[in-house]
N, C-alpha and C positions, 0 to 999 in steps of 0.2 A: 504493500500500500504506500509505503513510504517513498521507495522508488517510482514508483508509479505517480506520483503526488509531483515531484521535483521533476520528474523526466518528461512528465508536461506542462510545465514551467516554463522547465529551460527550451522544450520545442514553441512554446509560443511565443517567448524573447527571442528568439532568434528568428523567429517567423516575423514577428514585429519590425525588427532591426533589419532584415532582407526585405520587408515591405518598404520602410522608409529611404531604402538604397535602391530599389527598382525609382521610386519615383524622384527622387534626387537624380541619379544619374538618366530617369526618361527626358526630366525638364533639362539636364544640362547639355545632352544633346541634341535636343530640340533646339535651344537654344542656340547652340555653336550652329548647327545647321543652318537656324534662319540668319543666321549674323553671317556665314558666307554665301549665302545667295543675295542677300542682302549688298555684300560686299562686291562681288561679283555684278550682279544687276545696276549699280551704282556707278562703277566705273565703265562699264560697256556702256551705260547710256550716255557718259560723259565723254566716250568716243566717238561715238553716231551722234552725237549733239554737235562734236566738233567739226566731224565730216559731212553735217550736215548745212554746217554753215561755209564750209570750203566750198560745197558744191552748188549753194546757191549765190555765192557771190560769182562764181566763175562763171553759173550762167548767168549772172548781170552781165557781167562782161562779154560774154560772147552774144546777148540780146542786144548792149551798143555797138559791138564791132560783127557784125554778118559777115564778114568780108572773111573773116577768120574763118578756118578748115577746122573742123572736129577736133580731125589726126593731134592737129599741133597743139594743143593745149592738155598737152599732160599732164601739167604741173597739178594740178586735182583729181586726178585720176589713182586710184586705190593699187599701190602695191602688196598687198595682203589679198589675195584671192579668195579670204571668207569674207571681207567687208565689199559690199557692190551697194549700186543705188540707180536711178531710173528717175528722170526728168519726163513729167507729162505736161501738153498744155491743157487748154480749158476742156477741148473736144478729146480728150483721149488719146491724143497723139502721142509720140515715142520719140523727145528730143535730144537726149541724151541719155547717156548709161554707160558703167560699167558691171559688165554683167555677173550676174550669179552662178555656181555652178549648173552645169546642164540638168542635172537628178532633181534641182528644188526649184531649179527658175519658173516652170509652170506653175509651181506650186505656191509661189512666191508672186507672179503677178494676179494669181487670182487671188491672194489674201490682198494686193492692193487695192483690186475693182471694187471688192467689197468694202474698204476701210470704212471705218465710223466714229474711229478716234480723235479727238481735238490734235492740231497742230503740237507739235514739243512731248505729245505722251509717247512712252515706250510701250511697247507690245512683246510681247511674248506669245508666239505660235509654235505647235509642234505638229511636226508631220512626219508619220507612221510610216517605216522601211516595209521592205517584203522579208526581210529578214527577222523582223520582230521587233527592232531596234526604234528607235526615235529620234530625229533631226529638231535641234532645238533652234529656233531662230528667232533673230532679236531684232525690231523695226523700229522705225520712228521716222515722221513726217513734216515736214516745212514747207512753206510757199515762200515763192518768189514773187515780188510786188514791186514791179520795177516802174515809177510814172511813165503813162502814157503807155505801156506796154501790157498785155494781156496778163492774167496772173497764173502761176505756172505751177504744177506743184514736185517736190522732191521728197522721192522717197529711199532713205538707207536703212540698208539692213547688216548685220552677219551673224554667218553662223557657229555659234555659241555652243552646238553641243560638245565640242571637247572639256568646254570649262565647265560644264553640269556636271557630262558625266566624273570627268573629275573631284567634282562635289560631293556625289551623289559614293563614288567608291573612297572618301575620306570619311562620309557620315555612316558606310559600313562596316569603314578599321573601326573607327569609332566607338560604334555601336559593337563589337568583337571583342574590344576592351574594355569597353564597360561591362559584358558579360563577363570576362574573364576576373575584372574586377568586383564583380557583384560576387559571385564563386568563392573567391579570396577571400572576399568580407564576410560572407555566409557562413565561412568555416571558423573565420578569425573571430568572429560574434556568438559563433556556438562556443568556442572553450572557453570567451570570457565570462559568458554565461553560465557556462561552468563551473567555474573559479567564482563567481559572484552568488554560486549557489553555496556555497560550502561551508560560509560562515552559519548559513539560515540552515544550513539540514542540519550544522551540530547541535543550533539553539533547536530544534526541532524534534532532534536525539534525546539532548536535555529532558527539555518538556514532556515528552512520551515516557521515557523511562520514571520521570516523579509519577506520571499517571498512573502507570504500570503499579510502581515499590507502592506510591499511596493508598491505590485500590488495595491492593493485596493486603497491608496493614493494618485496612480500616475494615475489613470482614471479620475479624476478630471480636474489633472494639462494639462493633455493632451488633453482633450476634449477642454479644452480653446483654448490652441493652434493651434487646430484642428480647430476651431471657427474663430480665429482670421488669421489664413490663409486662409482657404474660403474670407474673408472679404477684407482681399489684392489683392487675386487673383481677386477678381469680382469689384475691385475699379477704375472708368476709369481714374484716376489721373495718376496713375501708367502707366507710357508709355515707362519707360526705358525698353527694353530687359533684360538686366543684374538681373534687381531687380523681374524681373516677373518669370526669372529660380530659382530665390534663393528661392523666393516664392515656387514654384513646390517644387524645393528639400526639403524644409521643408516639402510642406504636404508630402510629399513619404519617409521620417524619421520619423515623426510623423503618418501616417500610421504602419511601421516595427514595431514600441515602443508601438501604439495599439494592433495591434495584437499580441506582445509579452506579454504583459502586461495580454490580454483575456489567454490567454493559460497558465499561468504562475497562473491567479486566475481559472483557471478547474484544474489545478493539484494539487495547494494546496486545493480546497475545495474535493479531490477525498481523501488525505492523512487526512483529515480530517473525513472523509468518510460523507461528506456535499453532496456530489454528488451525488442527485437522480433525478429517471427518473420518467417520467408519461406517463406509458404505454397507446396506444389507438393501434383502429384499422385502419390500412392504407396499402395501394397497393403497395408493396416495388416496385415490377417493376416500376411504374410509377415516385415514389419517386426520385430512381435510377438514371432515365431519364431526368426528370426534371434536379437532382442536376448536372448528366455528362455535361448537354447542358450551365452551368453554367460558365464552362470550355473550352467551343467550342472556344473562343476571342485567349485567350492565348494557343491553339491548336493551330490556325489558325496560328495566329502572329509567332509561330516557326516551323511551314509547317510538322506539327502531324495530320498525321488522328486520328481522333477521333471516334470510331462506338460503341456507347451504343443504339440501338436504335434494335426492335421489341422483347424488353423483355416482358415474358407473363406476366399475372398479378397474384399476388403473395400475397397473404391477411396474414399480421403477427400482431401478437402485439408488439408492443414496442414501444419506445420514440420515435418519429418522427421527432423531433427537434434534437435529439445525433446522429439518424440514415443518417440524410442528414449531418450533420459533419463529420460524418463516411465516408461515400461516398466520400465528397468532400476534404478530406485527404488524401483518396489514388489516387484519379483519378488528385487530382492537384500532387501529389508524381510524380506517371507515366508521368504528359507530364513535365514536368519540367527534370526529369532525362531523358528521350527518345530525341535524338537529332532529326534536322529537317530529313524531309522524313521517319519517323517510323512509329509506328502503335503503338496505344493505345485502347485496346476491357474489354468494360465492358461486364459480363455477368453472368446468370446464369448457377449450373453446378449439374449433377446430386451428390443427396445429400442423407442421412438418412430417413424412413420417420418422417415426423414432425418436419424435419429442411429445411431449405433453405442455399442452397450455392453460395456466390458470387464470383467473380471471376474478378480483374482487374488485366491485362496483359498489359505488354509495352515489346516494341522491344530494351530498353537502354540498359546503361553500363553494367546494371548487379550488382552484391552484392557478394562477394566472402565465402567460408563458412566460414571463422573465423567471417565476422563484417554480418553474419547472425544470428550468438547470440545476437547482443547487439544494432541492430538497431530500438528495442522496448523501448533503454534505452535513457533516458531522455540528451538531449541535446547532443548526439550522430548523428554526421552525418558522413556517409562513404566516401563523396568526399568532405573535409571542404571547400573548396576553394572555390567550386561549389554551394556550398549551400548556403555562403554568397553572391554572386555572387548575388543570385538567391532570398534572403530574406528568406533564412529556416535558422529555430532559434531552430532544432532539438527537440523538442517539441510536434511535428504533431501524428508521429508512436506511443509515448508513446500514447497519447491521444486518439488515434483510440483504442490503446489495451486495455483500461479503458473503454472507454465505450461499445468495443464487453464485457471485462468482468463483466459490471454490467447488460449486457444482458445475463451473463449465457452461453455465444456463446466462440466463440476458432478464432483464427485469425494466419494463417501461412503464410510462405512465400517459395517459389519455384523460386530459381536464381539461375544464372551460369552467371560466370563472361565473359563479353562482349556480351552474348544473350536474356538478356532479366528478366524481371522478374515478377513473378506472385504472388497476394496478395490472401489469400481464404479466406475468412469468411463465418463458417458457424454458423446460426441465428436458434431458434426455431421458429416455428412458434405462436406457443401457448405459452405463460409467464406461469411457475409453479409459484403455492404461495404456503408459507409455512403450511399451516394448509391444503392444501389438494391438494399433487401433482398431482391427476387427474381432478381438476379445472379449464381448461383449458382459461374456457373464462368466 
């Protein structure tokens, strides 16, 4: 139980701590990612801004001087064969250019015809290979507004995908190393976790073992007590009223302090792992029966029907001494929490084969979903008030869950708050042993 206690601990610290490192390092490559595209888009636009304004001065100059040949005006003409641009006039025409490569230039003037972008925006178009691949290209548009002359427009482009893809396989080193870093941390966070446990399991050591030596010392002192109030209450000296209730109330304090004490030494001898069983063969139904009708007094007394009764019979192996504790855990749970005129039903319910499923039901308060996590946890009760009230010293539930678990069985619960609640255990019938899981009996 102990290890069991700590070793889901330290898995959800370090689940925790790998949570907060996936999203640290999601956001910080996210980040570096948009800060180089970012960077990247910034500077390409601040090139095609520049070549865009080369190229429309040039054609001013060549709208004053006609006289000029094409050819000879290279000095604005793009050495870099992914940067091209395309001078149109009013009607569509084709006054200039340097052209695109062959593979995207159709592709490139029909994202022109279409434009819809203001003058000075950059655009960003991608057009799909037959290879699978993607051509990224980068455009931006200006007019030429030259007096007295028609107004013309300039479009430069280039193609950009080397710098994506470039991007695009750093944000995957990237993203490689932050896994590998996530890994590192994952592992580097489990043994400090570790190490962070180790003070809390000795103070935890501590604490169990006082439980343990206490319990153990105090069944002595108590059983005297226990002894010696018997011995007042049955004294016919005794005739005061007054002294004959004090008497009750001590044995009914010394009763709580017993059975606190029993349950207090099954938990520590379970965290010890002292806690074994000795399997036999036995009639659970009947068991069942027996242990419910146990219960029938204190049904009665708070006006609970009580119906455990034409269970089939049910032949299991296991402890029959943990199993009628089992029982009588849950079915004192149910009428205790079920107020008068309810209904409390033990029974069997269909099950796997080779297991048995129980099933006790009450009509009570109910168990809401948050304190249905933690009503198997140790001195945890849902309505404290009530359960003092009542002599629950929260101790019960754990204790049922310990012993369906050294039967190898599973114990749930099905509630909704204000209708009711339902406990299922389900039991093998057959005990596996280790040396030969098909051993049955």
């Amino acid at each position: 139980m102990t290890e069991n206690l700590f070793g889901k601990s330290r898995r959800k610290l370090t689940m925790l701590y790998s949570f907060v490192m996936i999203i640290f390092l999601a956001v910080l490559i996210f980040a570096m990612h948009q800060s180089m595209e970012w960077s990247i888009r910034s500077e390409q636009a601040r090139e095609l801004w520049d070549t865009a304004d080369n190229v429309a001065e040039a054609q001013k100059y060549l709208n004053q001087h006609p006289e000029l040949v094409i050819d000879d005006t290279v000095a604005y003409k793009s050495t870099n064969d992914r940067l091209f641009f395309y001078v149109f006039d009013e009607d569509g025409r084709l006054l200039n250019f340097a052209r695109a490569s062959f593979r995207i230039e159709p592709f490139i003037l029909d994202v022109m015809s279409q434009w819809s972008s203001q003058p000075g925006d950059v655009v960003v178009v991608t057009k799909p290979r037959s290879n699978g691949n993607k051509t990224k290209i980068m455009l931006t548009m200006q007019k030429v507004q030259d007096p007295g002359m028609p107004v013309q427009t300039v479009y430069v482009g280039k193609d950009v995908t080397a710098l994506y893809n470039g991007m695009e396989k750093a944000t995957i080193i990237m993203a490689g190393m932050g896994l590998l870093a996530l890994l590192i941390a994952t592992i580097v966070g489990h043994i400090l976790s570790g190490k962070a446990m180790v003070p809390l399991k000795a103070a935890y050591e501590k604490q169990r073992q006082f439980a343990a030596d206490a319990s153990h010392e105090l069944r002595t002192p108590l059983a005297v007590v226990m002894a010696s109030a018997d011995l007042l209450q049955n004294d016919p000296s005794i005739q005061s009223p007054f002294l004959k209730q004090v008497i009750e109330d001590v044995r009914d304090e010394v009763k709580k302090m017993t059975k606190l004490v029993s349950d207090l030494l099954v938990v520590a001898r379970s965290d010890n792992k002292a806690l074994k069983i000795k399997p036999s063969k036995f009639d659970f139904g009947a068991v069942v029966a027996q242990t419910a009708r146990l219960m029938q007094p204190l049904a009665d007394q708070k006006g609970v029907a009580l119906n455990a009764e034409g269970l089939p019979k049910v032949i299991i192996q296991a402890d029959e001494q943990k199993i009628r504790q089992l029982v009588l855990i849950l079915v004192d749970n149910a009428v205790k929490y079920t107020p008068s005129g309810g209904h409390v039903t033990v029974e069997f319910r269909k099950a796997e084969k080779g297991k048995v499923c129980l099933a006790v039901s009450d009509t009570g308060i109910g168990i809401s979903k948050e304190d249905q996590e933690k009503v198997f946890d140790r001195f945890y009760r849902v309505d404290k008030a009530r359960s003092r009230e009542m002599g629950g010293n929260g101790l019960g539930l754990a204790i049922a869950q310990e012993i369906v678990n050294l039967h190898q069985g599973t114990i749930r619960i099905d509630s909704e708050l204000g209708k009711g609640t339902t406990f299922l255990v389900t039991l093998r019938t057959r005990r596996k042993t280790k040396g030969n899981p098909l051993n049955l009996f």
